[in-house]
C-alpha positions in Angstrom: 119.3 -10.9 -156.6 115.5 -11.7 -156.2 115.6 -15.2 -153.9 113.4 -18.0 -154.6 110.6 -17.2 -152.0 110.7 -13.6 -152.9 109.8 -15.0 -156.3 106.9 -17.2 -155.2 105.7 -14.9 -152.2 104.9 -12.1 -155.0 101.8 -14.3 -155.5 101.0 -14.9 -151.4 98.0 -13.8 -150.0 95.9 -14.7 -147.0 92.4 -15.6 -146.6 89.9 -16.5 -143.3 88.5 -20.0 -143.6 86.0 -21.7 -141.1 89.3 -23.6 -140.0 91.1 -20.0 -139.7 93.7 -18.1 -141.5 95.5 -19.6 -144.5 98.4 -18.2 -146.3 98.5 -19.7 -149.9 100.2 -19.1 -153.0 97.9 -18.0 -155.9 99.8 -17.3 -159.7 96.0 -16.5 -161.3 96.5 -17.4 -165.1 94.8 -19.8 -167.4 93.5 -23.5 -167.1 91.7 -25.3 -164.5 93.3 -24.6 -161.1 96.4 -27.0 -160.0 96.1 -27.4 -155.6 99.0 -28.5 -153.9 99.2 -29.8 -150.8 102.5 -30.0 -148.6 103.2 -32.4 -145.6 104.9 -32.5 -142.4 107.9 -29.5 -141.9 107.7 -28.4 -145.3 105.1 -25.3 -146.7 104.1 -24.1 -150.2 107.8 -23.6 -150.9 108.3 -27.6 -151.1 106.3 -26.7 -154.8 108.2 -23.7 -156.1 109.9 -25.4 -158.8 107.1 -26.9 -160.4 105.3 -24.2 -160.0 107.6 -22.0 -161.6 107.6 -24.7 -164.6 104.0 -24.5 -165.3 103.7 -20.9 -165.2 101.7 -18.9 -167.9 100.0 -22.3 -168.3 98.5 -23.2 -165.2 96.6 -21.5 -162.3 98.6 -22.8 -159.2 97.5 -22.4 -155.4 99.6 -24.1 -153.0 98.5 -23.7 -149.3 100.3 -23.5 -145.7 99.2 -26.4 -143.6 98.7 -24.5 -139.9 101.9 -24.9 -138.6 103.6 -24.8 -141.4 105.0 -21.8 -143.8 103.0 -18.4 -143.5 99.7 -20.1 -142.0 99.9 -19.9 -138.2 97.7 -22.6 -135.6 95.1 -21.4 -132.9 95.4 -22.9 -129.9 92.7 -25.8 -130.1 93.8 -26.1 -134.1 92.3 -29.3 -135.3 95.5 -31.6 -136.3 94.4 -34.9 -137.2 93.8 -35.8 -140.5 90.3 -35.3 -140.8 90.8 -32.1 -139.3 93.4 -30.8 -141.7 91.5 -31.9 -144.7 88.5 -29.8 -143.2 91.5 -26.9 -143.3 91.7 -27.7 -147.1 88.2 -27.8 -148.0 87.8 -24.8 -146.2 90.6 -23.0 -147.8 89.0 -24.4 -151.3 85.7 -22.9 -150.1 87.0 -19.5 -149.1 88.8 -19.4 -152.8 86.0 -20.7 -154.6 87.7 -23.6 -156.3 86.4 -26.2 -157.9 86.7 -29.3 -160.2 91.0 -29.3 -159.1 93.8 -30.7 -160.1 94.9 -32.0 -156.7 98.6 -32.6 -156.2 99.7 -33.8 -152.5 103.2 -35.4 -150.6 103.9 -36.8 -147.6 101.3 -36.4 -145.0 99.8 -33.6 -147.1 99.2 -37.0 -149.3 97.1 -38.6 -146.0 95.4 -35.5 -145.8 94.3 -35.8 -149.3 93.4 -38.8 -149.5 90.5 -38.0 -146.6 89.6 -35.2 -148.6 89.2 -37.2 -151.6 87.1 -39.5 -149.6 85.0 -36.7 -148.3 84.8 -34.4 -151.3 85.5 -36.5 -154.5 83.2 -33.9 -156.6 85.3 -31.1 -155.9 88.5 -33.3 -157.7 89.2 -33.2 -161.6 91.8 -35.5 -160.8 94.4 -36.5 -158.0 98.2 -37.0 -157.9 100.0 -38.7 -154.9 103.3 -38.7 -154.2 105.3 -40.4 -151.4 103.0 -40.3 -148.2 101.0 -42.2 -145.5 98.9 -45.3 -147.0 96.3 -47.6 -145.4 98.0 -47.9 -141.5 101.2 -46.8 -142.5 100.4 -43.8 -140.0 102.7 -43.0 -138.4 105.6 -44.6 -140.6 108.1 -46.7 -138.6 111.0 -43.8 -139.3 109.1 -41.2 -137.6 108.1 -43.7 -134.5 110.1 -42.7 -132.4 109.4 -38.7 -132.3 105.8 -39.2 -132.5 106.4 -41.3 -129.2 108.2 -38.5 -127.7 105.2 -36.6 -128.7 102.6 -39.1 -127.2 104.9 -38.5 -123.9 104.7 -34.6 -123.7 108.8 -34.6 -124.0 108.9 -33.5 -127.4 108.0 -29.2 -127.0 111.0 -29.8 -124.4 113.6 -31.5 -126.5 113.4 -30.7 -130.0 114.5 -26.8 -129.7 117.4 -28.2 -127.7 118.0 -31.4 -130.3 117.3 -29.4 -133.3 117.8 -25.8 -132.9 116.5 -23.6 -136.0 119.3 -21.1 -135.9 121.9 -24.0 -136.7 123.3 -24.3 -140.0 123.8 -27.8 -138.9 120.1 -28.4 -138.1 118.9 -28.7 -141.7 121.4 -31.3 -142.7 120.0 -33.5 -139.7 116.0 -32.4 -140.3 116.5 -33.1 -143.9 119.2 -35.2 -144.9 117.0 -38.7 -145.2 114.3 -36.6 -147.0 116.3 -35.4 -149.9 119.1 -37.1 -152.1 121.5 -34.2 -152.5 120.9 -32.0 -148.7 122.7 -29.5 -151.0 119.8 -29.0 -153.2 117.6 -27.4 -149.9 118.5 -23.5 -149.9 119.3 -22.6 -146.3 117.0 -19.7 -146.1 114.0 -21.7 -146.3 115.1 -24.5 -144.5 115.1 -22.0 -141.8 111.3 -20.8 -142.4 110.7 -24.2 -142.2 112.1 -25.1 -139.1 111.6 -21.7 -137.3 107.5 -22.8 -137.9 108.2 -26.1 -136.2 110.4 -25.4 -133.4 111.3 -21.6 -133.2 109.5 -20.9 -130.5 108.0 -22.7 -127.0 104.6 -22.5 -128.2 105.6 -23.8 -132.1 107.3 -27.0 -130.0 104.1 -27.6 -128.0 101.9 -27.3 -130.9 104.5 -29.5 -133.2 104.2 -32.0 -130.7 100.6 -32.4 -130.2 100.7 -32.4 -134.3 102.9 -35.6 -134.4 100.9 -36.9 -131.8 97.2 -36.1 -133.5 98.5 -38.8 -136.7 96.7 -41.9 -136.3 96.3 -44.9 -138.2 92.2 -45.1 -137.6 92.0 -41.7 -138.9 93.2 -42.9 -142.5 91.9 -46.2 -142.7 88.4 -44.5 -141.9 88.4 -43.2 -145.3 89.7 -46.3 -146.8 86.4 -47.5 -148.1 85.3 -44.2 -149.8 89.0 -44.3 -151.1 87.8 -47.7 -152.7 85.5 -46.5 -154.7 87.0 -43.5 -155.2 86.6 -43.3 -159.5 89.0 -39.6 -159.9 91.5 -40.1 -162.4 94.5 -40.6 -160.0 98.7 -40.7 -160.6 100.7 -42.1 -158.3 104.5 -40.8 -158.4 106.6 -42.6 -156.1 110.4 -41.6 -155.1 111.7 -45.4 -154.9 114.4 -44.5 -152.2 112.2 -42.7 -149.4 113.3 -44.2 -146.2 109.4 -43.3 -144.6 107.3 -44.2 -147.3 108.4 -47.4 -149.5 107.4 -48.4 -153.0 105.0 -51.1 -151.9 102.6 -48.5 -150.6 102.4 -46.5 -154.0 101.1 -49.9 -155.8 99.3 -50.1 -152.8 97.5 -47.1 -153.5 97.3 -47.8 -157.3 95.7 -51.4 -156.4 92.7 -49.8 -154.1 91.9 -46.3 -155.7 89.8 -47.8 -158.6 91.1 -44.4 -160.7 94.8 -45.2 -160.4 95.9 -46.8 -163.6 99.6 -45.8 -163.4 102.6 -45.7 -161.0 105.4 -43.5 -162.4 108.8 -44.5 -160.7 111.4 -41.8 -159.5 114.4 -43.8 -159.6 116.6 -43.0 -156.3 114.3 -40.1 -155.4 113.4 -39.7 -152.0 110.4 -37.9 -150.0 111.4 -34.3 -151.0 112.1 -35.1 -154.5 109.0 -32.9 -155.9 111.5 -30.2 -154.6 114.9 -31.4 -156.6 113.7 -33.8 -159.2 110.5 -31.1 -160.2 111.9 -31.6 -163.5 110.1 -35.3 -163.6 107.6 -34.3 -161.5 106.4 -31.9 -163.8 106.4 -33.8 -166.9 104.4 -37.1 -165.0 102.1 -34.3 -164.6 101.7 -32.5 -168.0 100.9 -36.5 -169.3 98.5 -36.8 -166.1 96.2 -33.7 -166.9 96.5 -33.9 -171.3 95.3 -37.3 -170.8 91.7 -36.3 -168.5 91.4 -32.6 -170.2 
């Protein structure tokens, strides 16, 4: 039986950007491309299930963060936010895309956002989903590993605290991310963590990741991101335990684009993973209404 990455990787390729290599996930077709942008200790997989619900009527490209899936990070890999939205544009560049429909979560979503502030041409228009907003960087349920990061004592505990290889570990990376843990197929659970922590030098890079998110970085682009005029949807899990509901009307109240908030009732960060059902639809009405 063909498993759900084998069914997305059929469209994987990989491409050198200014920032470096980039695996991505390219189904070709019709229509005007659909990006999407994954956060923290997730990868293009986080997307596979809306991606397989728009296909035949949607170019999708979904990119590796470095880090994260298929993409891997240099040594001296740029992690703050500005940086990584440098490894997007450059990924856009190297695939020539233009004019996108830009989908993003979690701190894929922060990322966005300072792309958006840099390069609001290049967007058609912009969906967020549950992620960073004005200083919420880092949120207060992640404190306390970006501390450890800040410290240098993260690379040393994390393959110890969370060990890839444990079926346990995914119930314990995951469990306040998605409603249902059960919903997260092991196998890539363990891609995910194995980029994170599955060697020494994924822990040391992981840690000076965490410790590369800063608030400055995002409220930098807050005043492009006010008069930022891109049709924008914000779709906001209302039980995520990192990212509350105040800071998607937040986000609808400063991004002079953002007319509408569309609530996932219960839905947590993950939920464009288990709930793609709604996620897709909020979409379909997003891009029929700015053809």
């Amino acid at each position: 039986m063909t498993s759900e990455m084998e069914r997305l990787d059929k469209y994987r390729g990989q491409v050198q950007t200014q920032s470096g290599p980039a695996s991505y996930i390219d189904t070709g077709g019709p229509g005007r491309v659909a990006l999407f942008v994954h956060g923290l200790g997730t990868s293009s997989y986080l997307w596979r299930h809306v991606i397989e619900q728009l296909d035949g009527q949607r170019r999708c490209v979904a990119v590796d963060l470095p880090l994260h899936g298929h993409t891997p990070a240099a040594a001296d890999q740029d992690f703050t936010l500005p940086g990584l939205a440098r490894f997007v544009a450059d990924c856009c560049d190297a695939l020539e895309l233009t004019d996108v429909d830009m989908v993003a979560n979690d701190t894929g979503g922060a990322v966005t956002q300072v792309f958006a502030a840099n390069h609001p041409e290049r967007l058609h228009t912009l969906t967020l989903t549950n992620c960073e907003a004005h200083n919420n960087v880092p949120p207060k349920a992640l404190l306390p590993a970006v501390l450890l990061a800040r410290m240098g004592l993260l690379a040393r505990l994390a393959p110890r605290l969370m060990p890839h290889d444990n079926p346990r570990t995914a119930k314990r990376m995951y469990g306040r991310t998605y409603q249902d843990i059960a919903n997260l197929p092991e196998e890539i659970a363990r891609v995910w963590l194995e980029a994170q922590t599955g060697t020494a030098e994924a822990a040391r890079q992981s840690q000076r990741l965490l410790a590369s998110l800063r608030a400055r970085d995002l409220l930098t682009a807050e005043p492009a991101l006010r008069r930022l005029q891109v049709p924008t949807l914000i779709v906001w899990g209302t039980s995520d335990l990192f990212f509350r509901r105040k800071w998607a009307y937040w986000l609808r109240d400063t991004i002079p684009g953002a007319t509408e908030v569309v609530e996932i009732d219960g839905g947590r960060l993950f939920f464009p993973d288990e709930r793609a059902d709604e996620l897709t639809a909020a979409l379909r009405r997003h891009w029929e209404a700015h053809p």
